[in-house]
C-alpha positions in Angstrom: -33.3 36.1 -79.5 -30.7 35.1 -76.7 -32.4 32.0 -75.9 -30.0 29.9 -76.6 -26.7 31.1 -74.6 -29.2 32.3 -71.8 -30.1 29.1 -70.6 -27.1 27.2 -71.9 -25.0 26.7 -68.6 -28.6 26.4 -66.7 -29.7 23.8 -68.9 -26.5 21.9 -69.0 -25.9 21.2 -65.1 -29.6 20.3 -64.9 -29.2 16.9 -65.7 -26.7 16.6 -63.7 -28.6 18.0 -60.5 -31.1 15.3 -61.3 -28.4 12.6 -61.2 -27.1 14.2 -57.8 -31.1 14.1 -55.8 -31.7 10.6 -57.4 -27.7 9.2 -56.1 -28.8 10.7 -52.7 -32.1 9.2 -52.4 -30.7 5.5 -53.1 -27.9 5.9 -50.5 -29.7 7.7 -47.8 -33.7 7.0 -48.5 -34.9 8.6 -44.8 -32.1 7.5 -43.1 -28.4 9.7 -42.7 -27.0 12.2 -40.4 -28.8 15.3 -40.0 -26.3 17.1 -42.4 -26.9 14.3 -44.6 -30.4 15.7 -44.4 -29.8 19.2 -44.9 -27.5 18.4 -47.9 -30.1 16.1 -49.8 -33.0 19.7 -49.5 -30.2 22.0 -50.6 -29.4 19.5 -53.6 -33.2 19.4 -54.5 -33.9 23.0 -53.7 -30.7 24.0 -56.1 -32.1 21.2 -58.8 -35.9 23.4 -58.6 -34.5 26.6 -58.3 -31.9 25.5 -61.9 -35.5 23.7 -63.5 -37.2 27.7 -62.6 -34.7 29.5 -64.1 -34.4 27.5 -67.3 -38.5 27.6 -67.7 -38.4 31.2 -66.6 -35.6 32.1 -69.3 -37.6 30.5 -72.4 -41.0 31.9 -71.1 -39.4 35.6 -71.2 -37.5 35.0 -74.7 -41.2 34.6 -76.4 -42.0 38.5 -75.4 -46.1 38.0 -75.4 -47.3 41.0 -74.0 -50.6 38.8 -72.9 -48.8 36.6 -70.3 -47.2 39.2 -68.4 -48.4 37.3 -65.6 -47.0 34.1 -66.2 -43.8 35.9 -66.4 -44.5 37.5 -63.2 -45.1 34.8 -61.3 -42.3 32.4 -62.9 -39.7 34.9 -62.2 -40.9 35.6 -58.4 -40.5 31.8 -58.3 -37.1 31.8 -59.8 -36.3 34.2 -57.4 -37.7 32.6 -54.1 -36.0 29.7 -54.6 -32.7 31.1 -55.9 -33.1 32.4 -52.3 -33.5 29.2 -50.6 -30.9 27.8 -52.8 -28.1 30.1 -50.3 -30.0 29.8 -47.6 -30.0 26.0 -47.5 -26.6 26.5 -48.2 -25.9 28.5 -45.4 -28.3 25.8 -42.8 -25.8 23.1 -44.8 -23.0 25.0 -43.4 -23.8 25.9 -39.9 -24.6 22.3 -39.5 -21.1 21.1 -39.7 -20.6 23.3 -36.2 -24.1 22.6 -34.8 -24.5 24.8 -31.5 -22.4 27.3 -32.7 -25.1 28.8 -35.2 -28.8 27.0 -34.2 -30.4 29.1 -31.2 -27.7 32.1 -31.3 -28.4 35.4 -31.8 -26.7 35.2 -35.3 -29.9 32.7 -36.4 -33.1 35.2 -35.0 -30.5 38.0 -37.3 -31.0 36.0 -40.2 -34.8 35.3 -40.0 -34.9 38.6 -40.1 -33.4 39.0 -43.2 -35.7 36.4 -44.4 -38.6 38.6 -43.3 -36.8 41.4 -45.4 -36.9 39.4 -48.4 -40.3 38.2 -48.2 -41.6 42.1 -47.7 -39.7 43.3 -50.6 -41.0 40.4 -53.1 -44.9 41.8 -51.9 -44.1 45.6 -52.1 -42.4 45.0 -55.5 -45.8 43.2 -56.7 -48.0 47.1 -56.1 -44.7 49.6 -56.7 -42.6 47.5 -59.4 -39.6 49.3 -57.5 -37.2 45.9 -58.6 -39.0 44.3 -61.9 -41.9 44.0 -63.6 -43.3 43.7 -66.7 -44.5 45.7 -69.6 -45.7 44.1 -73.1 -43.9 40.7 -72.4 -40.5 42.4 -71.8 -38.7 42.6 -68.2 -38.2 46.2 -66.9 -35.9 47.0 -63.9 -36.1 48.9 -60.8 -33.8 50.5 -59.2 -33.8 47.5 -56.0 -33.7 44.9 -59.1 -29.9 44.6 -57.5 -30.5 44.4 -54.1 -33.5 41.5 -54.7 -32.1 39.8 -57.0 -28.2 39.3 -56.1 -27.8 41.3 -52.6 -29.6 38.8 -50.5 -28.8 35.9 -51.7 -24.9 37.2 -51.8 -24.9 38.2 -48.4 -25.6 34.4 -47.6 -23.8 32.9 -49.7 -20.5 34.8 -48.0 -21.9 34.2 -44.0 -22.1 29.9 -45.7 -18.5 30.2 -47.0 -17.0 31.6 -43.5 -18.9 29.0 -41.7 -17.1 26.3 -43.8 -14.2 28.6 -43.2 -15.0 28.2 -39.2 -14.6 24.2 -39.7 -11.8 24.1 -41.8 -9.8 23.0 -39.0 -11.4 19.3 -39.1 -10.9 19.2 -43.3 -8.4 16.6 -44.9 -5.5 18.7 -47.2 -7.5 17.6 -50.1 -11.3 18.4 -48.8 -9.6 22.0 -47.9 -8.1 22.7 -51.3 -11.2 21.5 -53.2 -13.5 23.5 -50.9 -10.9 26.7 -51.5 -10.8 26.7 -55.2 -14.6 25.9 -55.7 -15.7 28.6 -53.7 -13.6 31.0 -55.6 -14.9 29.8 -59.0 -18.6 30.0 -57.2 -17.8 33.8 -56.3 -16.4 35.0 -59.4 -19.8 33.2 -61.3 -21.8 34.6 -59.4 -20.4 38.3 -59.9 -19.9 37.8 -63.4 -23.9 37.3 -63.7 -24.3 40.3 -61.1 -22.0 42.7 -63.2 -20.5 41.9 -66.6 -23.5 39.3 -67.8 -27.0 40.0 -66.5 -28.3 38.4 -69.3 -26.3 35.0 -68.7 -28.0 32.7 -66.6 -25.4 31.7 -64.0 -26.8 31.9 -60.4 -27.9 28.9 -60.7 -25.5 27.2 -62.2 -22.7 28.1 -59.7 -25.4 26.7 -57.0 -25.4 23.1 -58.9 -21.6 23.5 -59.1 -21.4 23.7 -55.7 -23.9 20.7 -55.1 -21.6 18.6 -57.1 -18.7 19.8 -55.2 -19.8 19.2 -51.9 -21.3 15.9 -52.7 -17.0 14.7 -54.0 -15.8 16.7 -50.7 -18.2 15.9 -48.2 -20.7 13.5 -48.7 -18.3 10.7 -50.2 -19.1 7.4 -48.6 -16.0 7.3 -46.3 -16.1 10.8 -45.3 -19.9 10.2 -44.3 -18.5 7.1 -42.4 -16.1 9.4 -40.9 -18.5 12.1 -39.7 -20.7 9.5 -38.3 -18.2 7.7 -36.5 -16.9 11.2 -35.0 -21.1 12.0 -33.6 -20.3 8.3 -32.3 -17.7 9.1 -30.7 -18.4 12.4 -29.3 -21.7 10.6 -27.8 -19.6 7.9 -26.1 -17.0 10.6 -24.6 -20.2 12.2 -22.9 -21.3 9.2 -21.4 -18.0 8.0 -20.4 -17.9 11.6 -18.9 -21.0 11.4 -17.3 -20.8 7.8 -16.0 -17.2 8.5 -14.2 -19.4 11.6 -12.8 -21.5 9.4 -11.7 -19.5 7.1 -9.9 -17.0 9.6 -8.2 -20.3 11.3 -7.1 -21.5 7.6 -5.8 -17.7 6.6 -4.5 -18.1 10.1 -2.6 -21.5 9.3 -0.7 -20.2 5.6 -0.1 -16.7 6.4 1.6 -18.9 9.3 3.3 -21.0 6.7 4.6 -18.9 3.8 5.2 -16.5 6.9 7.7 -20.0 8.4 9.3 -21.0 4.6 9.9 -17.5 3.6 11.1 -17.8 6.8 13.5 -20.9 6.0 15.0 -20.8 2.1 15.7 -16.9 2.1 17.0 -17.7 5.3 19.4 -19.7 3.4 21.6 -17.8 -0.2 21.8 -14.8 1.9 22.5 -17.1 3.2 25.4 -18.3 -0.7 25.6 -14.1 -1.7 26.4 -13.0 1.1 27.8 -15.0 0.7 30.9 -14.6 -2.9 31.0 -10.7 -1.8 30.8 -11.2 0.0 34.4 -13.5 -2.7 35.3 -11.0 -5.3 35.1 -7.7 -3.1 36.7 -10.2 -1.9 39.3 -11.8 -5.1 40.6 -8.9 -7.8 40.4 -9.8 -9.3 43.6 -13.4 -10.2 42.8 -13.0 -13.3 40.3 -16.9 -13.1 39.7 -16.9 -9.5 38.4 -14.2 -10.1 36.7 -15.1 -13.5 35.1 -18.0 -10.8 33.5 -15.9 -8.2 32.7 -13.8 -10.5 30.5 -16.8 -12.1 28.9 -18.0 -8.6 27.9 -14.5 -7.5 26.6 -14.2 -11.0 24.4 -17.8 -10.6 22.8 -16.8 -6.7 22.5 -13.4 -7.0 20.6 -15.0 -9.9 19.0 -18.0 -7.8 17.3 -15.3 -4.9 17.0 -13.0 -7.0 14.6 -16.5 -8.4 12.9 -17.5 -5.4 12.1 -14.4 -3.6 10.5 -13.7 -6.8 8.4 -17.6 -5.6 7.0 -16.8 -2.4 6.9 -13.2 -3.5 4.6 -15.4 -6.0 3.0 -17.7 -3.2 1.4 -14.6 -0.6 1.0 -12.9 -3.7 -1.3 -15.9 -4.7 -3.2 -15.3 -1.8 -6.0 -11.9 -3.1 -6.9 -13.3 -5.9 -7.9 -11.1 -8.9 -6.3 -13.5 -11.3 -6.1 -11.1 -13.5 -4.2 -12.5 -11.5 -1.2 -15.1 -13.5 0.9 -17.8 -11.3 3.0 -18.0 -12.1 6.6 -20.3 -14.6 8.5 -21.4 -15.6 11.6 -19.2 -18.0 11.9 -16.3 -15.7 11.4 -17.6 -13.6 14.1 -17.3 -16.7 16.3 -13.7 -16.9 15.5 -13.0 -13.1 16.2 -14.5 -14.1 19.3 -12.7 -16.8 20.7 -8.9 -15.6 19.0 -9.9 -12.0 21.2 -10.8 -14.6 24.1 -7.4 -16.0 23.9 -5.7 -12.2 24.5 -8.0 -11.5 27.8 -5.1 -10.3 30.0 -4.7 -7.7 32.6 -3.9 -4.7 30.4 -1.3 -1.8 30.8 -1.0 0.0 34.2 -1.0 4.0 33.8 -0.3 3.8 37.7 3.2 2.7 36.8 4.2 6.1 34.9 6.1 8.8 37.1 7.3 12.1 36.0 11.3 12.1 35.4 12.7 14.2 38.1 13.5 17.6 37.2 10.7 18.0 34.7 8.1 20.3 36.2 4.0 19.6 36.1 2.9 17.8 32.6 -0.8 19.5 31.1 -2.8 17.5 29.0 -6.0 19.0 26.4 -8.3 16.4 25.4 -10.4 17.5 22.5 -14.1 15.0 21.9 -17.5 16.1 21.4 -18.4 12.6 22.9 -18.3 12.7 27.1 -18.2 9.0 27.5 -14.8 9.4 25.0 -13.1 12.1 27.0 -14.2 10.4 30.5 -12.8 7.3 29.2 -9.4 8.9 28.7 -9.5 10.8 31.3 -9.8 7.6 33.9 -7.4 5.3 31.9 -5.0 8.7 32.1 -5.6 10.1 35.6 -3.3 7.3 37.5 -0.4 8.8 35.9 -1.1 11.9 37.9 -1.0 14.2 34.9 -3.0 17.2 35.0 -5.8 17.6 32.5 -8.2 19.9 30.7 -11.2 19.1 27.9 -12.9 20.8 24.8 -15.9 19.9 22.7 -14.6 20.9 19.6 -11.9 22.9 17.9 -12.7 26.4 18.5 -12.9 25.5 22.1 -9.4 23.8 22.1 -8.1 27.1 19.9 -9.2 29.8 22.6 -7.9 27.4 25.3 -4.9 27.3 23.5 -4.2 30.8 23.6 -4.1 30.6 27.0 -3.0 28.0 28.4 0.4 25.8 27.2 -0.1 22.1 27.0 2.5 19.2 26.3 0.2 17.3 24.3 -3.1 17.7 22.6 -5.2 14.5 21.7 -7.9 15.8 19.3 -10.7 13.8 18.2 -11.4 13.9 13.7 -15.0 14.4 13.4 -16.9 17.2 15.7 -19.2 19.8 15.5 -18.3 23.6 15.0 -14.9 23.0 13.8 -13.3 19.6 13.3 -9.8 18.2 14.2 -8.4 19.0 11.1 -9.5 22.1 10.4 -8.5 23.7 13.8 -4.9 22.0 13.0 -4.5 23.9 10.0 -5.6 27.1 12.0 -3.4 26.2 15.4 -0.5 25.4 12.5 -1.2 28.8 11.2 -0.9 30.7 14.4 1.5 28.9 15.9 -0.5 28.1 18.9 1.2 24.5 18.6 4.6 24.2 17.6 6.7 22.3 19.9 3.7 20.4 21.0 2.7 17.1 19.7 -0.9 16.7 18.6 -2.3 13.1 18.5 -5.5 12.6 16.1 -8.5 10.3 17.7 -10.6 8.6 15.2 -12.9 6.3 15.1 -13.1 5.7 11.3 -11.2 2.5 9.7 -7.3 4.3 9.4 -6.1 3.2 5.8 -2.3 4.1 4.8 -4.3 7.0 2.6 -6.1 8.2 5.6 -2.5 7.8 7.8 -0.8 9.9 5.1 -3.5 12.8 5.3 -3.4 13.2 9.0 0.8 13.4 9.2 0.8 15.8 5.9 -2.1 18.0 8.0 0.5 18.5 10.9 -0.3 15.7 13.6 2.2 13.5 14.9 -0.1 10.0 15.1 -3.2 8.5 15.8 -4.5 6.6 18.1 -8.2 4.7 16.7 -11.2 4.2 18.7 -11.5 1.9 20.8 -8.4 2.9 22.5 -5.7 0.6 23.0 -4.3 0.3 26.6 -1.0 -0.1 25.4 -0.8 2.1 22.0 -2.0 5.4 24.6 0.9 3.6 27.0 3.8 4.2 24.1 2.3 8.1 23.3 2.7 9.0 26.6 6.4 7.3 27.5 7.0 8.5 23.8 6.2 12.6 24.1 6.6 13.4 27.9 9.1 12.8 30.6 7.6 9.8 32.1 8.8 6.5 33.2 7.9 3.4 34.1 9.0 2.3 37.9 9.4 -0.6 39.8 6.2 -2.7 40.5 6.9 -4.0 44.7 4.0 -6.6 44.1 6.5 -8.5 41.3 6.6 -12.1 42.5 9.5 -13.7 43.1 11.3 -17.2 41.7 11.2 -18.6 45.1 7.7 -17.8 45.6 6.7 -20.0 42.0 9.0 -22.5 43.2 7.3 -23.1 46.3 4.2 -23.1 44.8 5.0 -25.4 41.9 5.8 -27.7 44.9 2.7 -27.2 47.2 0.9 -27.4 44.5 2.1 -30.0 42.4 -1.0 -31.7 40.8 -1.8 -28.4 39.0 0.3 -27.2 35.7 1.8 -24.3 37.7 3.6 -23.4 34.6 -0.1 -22.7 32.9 -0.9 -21.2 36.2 1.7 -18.5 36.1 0.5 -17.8 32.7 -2.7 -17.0 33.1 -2.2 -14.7 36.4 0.5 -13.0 35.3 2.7 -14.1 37.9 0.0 -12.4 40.4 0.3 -15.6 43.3 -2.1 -13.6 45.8 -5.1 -13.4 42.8 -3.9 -17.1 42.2 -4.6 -18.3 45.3 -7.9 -16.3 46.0 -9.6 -17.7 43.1 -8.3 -21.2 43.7 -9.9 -20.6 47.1 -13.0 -19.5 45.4 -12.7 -22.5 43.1 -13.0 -25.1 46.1 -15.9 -23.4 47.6 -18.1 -23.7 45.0 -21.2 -26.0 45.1 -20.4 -27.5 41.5 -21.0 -31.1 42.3 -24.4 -30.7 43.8 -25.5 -28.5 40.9 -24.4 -31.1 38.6 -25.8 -34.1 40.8 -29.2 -32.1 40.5 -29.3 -31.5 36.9 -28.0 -34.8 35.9 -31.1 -36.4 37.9 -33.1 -34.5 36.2 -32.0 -35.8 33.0 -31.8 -32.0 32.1 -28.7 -32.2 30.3 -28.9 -28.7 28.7 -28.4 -27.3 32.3 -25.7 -30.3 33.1 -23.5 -28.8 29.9 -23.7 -25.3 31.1 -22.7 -26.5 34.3 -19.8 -28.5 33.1 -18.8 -25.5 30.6 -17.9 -23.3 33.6 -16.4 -26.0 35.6 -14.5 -26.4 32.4 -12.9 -23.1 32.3 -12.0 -22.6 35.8 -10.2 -26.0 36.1 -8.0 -24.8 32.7 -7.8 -21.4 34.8 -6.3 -23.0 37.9 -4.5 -25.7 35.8 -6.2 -28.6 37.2 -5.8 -30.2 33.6 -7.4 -34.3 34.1 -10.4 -32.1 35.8 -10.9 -30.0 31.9 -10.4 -33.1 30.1 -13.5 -35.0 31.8 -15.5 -32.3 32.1 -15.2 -31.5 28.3 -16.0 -35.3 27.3 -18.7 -35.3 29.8 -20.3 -31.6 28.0 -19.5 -33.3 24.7 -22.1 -36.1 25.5 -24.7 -34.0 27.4 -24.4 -32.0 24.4 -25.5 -35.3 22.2 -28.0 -36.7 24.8 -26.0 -40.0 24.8 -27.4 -41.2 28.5 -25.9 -44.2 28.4 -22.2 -43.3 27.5 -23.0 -40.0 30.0 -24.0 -42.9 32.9 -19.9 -44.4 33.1 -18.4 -40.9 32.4 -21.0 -38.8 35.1 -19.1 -40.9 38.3 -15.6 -41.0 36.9 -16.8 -37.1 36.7 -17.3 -36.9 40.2 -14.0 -38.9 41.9 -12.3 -36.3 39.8 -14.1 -33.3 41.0 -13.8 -34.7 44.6 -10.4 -35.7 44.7 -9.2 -32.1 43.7 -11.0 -30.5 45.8 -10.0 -32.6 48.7 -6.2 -31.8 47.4 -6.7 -28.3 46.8 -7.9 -27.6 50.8 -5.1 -29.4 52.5 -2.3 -27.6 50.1 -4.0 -24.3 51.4 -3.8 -24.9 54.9 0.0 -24.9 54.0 -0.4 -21.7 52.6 -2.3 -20.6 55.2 0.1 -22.0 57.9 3.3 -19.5 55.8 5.3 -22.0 53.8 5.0 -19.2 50.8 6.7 -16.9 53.2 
């Protein structure tokens, strides 16, 4: 009888399989990794599959020819789960590399091996072609082999080379543990395959490898470890995903903030531009030009507003908190510091060609008409010829023609933009020599600057235009000069009327017209024509003092225009209190108000019949 040294190693690890399932059931219960989970069914899989083969063993030692069935069906169980010992092995050990096993074509190979198995366990219960049983006693087949040890070592090899696979993440230890075990599983399980049949060690060499696994791999720390690895691959992905995220958000936004930029500063470059021409063009009407300054103060004033929002929103991500948005009130204070620079502007009538230089040729490249037109008028006193494109093909055939001395070509058009027909005009060297300006109308940041100098252009002018930036280009890249303005008053001239004039700050006077004495005089001619005194006699009869202070506000700013100084300071205290509704105060100021009015009128139209009568001259 070989009871005893048949089931002798089974019988021996048993115990110790029961320890292992009851260890992992107090430290995990329901809760673990998933290859905490497939470890725990391969340690209670290789615990039934050892209990099988010890029950199986005893059962066959009795030899009773009348339970040949019971042996039958014991040893088909010993055998099915022997088989789902090394393949729960094999799930155990693709799970340590997770996508590089589940859903491959290496997984629907192996259920079909599975299927294989399965068949061959029915077919051998009708042909008896790999065991069976005759009078109590085990007879072989000739696929006893291949069911019995060739499945279940073909996965017990394709585990180890998946733990193989993820040696790389082992400690020196884990790795030398894993190596020698595995050998001492092989050789076990070939010793029961060839030398011992009759030695029950399958089994065994599965609950040896249970046990080693559960010192290499499931130790608390390394369990820790594992865990805080998933954690850590989990936060990477996020972190990945989030920075997606926001370089896909920071991408739309500076999109934005340049298309919104684009869109609101083309048409108040339109907006100053004109008012630009309005105010060169019309310097003898004080009225029109009184309007024309008005419209550039509010303009420049929502201009600045508006790219101090468009900064605001672009600074927000970095987080300086320091920062304040812009208010109303701030636009206010745009407006009145831009009402403070009101001034004539540049002349483009005062550039000549150098002598010697033959005809300068302009191209101005803008999809926007009112853009090109603008230029074209602030340009066409210089009496430089030019030519215009919508867009950057147009400007490349033109070019291929036609030599020009400077190209100013807008960022952001249709068909083919300004930097992309540079790179092509670079590329064909349909430019070299000549200097090409970029227009934009987009905020320019030192990054922005950077991009358009590295992509071949030689500056930028922003939209609006500025008079006097377009001024230094053109003295700066062509053979212009600036010559001699006849109209430039002389010292004598001031002097004489500092002295005709001598109740008015003449000093203040210069100032504000430029040393221009013939616009002086006109609007302090226009100044003592006007029926100020009855309109304000009117309105404060009335008692409509909201009328009265818009009254005063004008006579305000022409008396500081024409220097008449003690005329500002009562017509500000005497706004100040219409403003209030103080009657009473506005009574003694509204007559003192008056005399002052009067009195500078009256001096203002005898010290112009001087004028008139030549003392200037």
């Amino acid at each position: 009888m070989q009871l005893d040294y048949n089931i002798f190693f089974e019988t021996s690890i048993f115990l110790v399989d029961v320890m292992i399932c009851l260890y992992l059931y107090v430290k995990y219960g329901a809760s673990g990794t998933e290859i905490n989970k497939y470890f725990r069914r391969f340690a209670v899989v290789t615990t039934i599959s050892t209990a099988l083969d010890v029950i199986s063993a005893t059962v066959m030692s009795i030899h009773l020819a009348s339970i040949d069935w019971l042996h039958m069906v014991l040893l088909i169980a010993s055998q099915v789960f022997k088989y789902a010992t090394v393949l729960y092995f094999v799930v155990y050990s693709a799970s340590f590399i997770g996508s590089g096993y589940f859903g491959t074509k290496m997984e629907k190979f192996n259920f079909f091996i599975n299927i294989a198995f399965v068949v061959m366990e029915v077919q051998n219960l009708f042909t008896g072609n790999a065991y069976s049983f005759v009078d109590g006693r085990l007879v072989k087949g000739p696929l006893w082999m291949v069911l019995t040890f060739g499945f279940s070592l073909y996965f017990m090899i394709f585990g180890m080379l998946f733990l193989i696979r993820y040696s790389k993440n082992y400690r020196r230890e884990q790795a030398m543990a894993l190596s020698i075990g595995g050998v001492i599983v092989l050789v076990l399980f070939i010793l029961q395959m060839v030398v011992a049949p009759h030695v029950l060690l399958t089994s065994f060499a599965a609950s040896f490898a249970v046990l080693l696994f559960l010192l290499t791999f499931e130790t608390p720390d390394y369990s820790a470890l594992l865990k805080a690895m998933d954690e850590l691959k989990e936060s990477r992905e996020r972190e990945k995903a989030e920075r997606e995220k926001a370089d896909e958000a920071n991408h739309s936004k500076n999109k934005f903030l340049s298309q919104m930029s684009h869109e609101i500063r083309t048409p108040i470059n339109a907006i100053l531009g004109y008012d630009d021409l309005i105010l060169n063009a019309e310097k003898n009407n004080r009225e029109v030009i009184d309007y024309a300054e008005r419209i550039k103060t509010s303009a420049t004033g929502l201009l600045d507003f508006f790219t101090s929002v468009i900064d605001y929103v672009s600074d927000s991500d970095t987080g300086d908190m320091e920062v304040a948005p812009p208010t109303v009130s701030k636009f206010k204070e745009m407006s009145q510091a831009a009402d403070m620079l009101k001034g004539e502007g540049v002349r483009f009538d005062r550039l000549v060609l150098k002598k010697g230089y033959p005809e300068q040729r302009i191209l101005i490249v803008d999809d926007n008409d009112m853009n090109v037109d603008l230029l074209v008028r602030m340009l066409r006193p210089a009496g430089i010829r030019m030519d215009v494109g919508e867009n950057g093909k147009e400007a490349i055939d033109m070019l291929r023609h036609t030599r020009y001395n400077i190209i100013f070509m807008d960022h952001m058009m249709p068909v083919m933009d300004g930097i992309e027909a540079m790179d092509i005009m670079k590329a064909t060297h349909l430019c070299d020599g000549v200097p090409v300006i970029m227009m934009t109308a987009a905020n320019i940041t030192p990054q922005e600057r950077d991009k358009y100098m590295k992509a071949g252009f030689v500056e930028y002018i922003s939209k609006p235009f500025e008079d006097d930036k377009i001024y230094d280009i053109m003295l700066r890249f062509l053979p212009l000069e600036e010559k001699v303005d006849e109209k430039d008053v002389t010292e004598d001239i001031w002097l004489s009327i500092r002295n005709i004039f001598s109740f008015l700050d003449t000093e203040m006077v210069r100032r504000n017209f430029e040393g221009d004495e013939d616009y002086f005089l006109s609007v302090l001619s226009d100044f003592s024509t006007r029926d100020y005194p009855e309109r304000l006699t009117a309105a404060y009869g009335k008692k409509d003092f909201y009328r009265y202070s818009c009254i005063l506000q004008a006579v305000r700013e022409n008396a500081e225009l024409i220097g008449a100084k003690d005329l500002s300071t009562v017509a500000k205290t005497s706004r100040n209190l219409a403003e209030a509704s103080d009657s009473n105060s506005l009574s003694i100021v509204h007559p003192q108000l008056m005399n002052s009015y009067q009195g500078l009128m009256a001096r203002i139209k005898s010290s112009m019949k001087k004028v008139r009568g030549g003392t200037l001259r």
